[in-house]
Residue frames as qw, qx, qy, qz and C-alpha x, y, z in Angstrom:
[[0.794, -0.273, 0.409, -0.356, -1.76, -13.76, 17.45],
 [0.410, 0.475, -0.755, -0.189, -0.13, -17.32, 17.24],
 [0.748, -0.317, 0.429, -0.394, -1.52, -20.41, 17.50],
 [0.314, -0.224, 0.900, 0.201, -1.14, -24.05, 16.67],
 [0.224, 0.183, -0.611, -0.737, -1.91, -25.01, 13.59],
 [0.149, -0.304, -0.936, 0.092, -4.55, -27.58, 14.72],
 [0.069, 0.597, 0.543, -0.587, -6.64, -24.56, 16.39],
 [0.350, 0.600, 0.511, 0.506, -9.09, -22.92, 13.69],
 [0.106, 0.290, -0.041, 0.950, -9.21, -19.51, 13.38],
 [0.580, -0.561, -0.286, -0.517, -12.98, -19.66, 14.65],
 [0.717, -0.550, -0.426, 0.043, -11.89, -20.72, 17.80],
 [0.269, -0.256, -0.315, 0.873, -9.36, -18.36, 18.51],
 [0.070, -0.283, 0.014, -0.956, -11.50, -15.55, 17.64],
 [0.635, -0.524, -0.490, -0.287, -14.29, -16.98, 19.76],
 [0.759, -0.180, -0.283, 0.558, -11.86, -17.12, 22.60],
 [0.231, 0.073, -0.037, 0.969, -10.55, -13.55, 21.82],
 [0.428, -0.355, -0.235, -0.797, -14.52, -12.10, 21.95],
 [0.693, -0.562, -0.452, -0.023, -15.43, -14.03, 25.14],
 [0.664, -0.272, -0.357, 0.598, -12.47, -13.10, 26.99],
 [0.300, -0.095, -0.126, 0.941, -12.52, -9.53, 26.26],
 [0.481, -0.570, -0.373, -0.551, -16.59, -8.85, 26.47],
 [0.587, -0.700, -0.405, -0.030, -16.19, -10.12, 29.78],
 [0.443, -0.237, -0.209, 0.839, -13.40, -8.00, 30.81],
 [0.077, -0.280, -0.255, -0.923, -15.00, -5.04, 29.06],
 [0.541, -0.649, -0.316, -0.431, -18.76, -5.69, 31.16],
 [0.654, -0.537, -0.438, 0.303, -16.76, -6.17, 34.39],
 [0.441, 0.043, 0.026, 0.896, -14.70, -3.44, 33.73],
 [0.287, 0.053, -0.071, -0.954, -17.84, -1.19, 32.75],
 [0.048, 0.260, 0.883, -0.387, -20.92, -3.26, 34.67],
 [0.369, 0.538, 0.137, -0.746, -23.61, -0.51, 33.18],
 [0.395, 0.224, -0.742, -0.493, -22.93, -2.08, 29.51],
 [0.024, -0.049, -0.997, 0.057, -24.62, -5.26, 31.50],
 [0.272, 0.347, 0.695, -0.568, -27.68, -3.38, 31.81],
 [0.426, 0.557, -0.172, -0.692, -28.24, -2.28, 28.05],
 [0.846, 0.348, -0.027, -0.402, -28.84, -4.47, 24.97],
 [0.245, 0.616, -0.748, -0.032, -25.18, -5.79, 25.13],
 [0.358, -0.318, 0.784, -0.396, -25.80, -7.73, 27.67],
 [0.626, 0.129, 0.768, -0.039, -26.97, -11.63, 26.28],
 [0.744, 0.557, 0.196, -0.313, -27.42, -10.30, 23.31],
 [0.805, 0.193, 0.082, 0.556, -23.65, -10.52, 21.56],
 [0.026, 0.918, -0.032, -0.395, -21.32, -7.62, 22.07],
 [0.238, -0.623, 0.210, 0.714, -19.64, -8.30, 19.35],
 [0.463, 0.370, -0.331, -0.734, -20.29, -8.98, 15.98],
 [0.968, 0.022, 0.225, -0.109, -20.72, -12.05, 14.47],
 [0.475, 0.876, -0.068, 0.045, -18.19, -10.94, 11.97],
 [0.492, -0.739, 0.377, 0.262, -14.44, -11.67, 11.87],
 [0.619, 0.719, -0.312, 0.046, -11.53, -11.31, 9.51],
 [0.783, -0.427, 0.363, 0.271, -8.84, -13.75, 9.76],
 [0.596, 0.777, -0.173, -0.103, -5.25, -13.48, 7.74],
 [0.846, -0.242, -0.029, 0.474, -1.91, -14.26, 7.65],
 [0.206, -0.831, 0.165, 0.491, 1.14, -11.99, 7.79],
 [0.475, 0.101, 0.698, 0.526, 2.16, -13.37, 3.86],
 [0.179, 0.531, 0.741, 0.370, -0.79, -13.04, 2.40],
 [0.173, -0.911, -0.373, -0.018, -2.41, -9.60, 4.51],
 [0.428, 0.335, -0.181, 0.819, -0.53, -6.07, 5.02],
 [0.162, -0.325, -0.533, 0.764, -0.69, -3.97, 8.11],
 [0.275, 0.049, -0.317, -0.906, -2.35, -1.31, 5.62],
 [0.329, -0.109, -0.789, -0.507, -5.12, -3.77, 4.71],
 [0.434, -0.338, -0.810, 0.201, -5.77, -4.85, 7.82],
 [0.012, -0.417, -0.388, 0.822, -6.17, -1.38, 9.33],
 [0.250, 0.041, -0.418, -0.873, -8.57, -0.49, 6.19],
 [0.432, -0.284, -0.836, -0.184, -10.47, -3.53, 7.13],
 [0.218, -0.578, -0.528, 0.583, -11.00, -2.26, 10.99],
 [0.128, 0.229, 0.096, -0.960, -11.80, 1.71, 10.24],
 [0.269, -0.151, -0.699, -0.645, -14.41, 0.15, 7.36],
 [0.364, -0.075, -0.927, -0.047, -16.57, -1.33, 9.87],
 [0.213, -0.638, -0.299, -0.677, -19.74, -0.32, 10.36],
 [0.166, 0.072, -0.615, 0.767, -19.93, 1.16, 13.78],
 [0.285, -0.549, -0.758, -0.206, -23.82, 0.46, 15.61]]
């Protein structure tokens, strides 16, 4: 993802987790009736890097790590 430097990472990943809960509950409407539904579907949790500083490797260690509810 690329944004302008002005936008913080918290807001794109707020952005990225709104836009794709609600595709994901419209997409699958049944998820609206279980605990997802107001309660957060996704974590709170988010790892931000850069492509300098982070390797593809790292970043895909970082996603399998993560504890799965």
């Amino acid at each position: 993802v690329s944004v302008k430097p002005y936008i913080s990472p918290s807001e794109v990943v707020k952005t990225i987790k709104s836009i794709t809960a609600r595709y994901i509950f419209k997409k699958f409407p049944k998820l609206k009736q279980r605990k997802f539904w107001g309660s957060g579907f996704w974590s709170k949790g988010y790892y931000v890097g850069t492509t300098g500083a982070v390797s593809s490797e790292t970043i895909k260690r970082y996603i399998e790590n993560q504890k799965h509810v």
